[in-house]
C-alpha positions, 0 to 999 in steps of 0.5 A, a space after each residue: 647238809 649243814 651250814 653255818 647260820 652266821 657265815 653260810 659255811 658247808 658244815 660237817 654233822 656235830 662241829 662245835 664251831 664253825 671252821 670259817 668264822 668260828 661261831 659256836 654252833 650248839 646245835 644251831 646250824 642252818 638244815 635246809 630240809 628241816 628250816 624252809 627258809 631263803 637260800 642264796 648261793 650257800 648264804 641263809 637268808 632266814 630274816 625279811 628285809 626291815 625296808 627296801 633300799 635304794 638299787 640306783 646308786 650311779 656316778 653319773 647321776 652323783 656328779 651331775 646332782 652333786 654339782 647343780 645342788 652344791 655338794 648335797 646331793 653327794 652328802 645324802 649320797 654317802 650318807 645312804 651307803 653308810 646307813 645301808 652298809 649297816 642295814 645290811 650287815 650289822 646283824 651278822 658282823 657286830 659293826 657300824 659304820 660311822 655316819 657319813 655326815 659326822 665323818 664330813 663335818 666333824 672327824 676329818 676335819 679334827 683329825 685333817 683328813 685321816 679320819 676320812 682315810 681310816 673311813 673309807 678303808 672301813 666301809 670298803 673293807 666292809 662291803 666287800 666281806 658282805 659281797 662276800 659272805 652273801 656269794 655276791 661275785 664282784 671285785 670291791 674291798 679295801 683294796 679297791 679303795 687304796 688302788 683307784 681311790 689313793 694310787 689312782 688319784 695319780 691319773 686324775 679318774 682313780 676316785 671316780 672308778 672307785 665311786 663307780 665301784 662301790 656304787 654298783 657293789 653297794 646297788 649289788 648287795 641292796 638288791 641281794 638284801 631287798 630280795 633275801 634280807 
């Protein structure tokens, strides 16, 4: 049994290039029985996590230090998620993801808050492929950001049930990549 060393797909014996993200294979494939390296849930894990990343990401404790330290906090916050996101798979996906501080302080304000938009359907599109692509099953992707964040808005608690799910579906794929890389 075969699978792909970029995506994890089950590949059949002698493909040039994988049907699921069409990497060119050139005999590169992932053998389990010829390579004993980590294996999760149809995923190759053949690199060691570079550091361990924080796994305690909450919203309670984002609100409640975000108040009492002015808005810092959540700075330091967003800015761990967009420097992790790119830990985690800017080896396998080739992106990433602007750093949230200069998307605070200088993008949305030139762009008057477009640019915060196009951010977060971003990373949360980003996150998402990640849960993905590691086997991870949890419901979090661009669409969880333009549902509770935008439309939820309406019911005043929308952005704070999308903080709660990109919070634990970052904590899921840190915990994933502390333990396989």
């Amino acid at each position: 049994m075969m699978f792909c060393p970029n995506c994890g797909a089950q590949l059949n014996d002698g493909v040039a290039n994988c049907p699921n993200c069409g990497m060119v294979m050139n005999n590169t494939a992932y053998n389990p029985a010829a390579q004993p390296v980590g294996y999760n849930n149809g995923y190759v894990m053949n690199q060691p996590p570079i550091m361990q990343l924080n796994t305690s990401r909450g919203l309670a404790k984002y609100i409640l230090l975000s108040l009492i330290t002015f808005g810092i906090y959540g700075l330091v916050c967003m800015s761990g998620i967009s420097s992790d996101i790119n830990t985690i798979a800017s080896r396998y996906d080739g992106k990433r993801t602007m750093h949230f501080c200069l998307l605070a302080f200088i993008v949305t304000p030139l762009t008057l808050g477009i640019g915060a938009i196009v951010w977060y359907h971003n990373i949360s599109a980003r996150i998402g492929n990640e849960l993905r692509r590691r086997g991870i099953a949890y419901g979090f992707d661009a669409a969880s950001f333009w549902l509770w964040n935008v439309l939820g808005s309406l019911i005043i608690i929308g952005p704070f049930v999308y903080c709660h799910k990109m919070f634990k579906a970052m904590n899921l794929l840190a915990e994933n990549y502390n333990v396989y890389g």
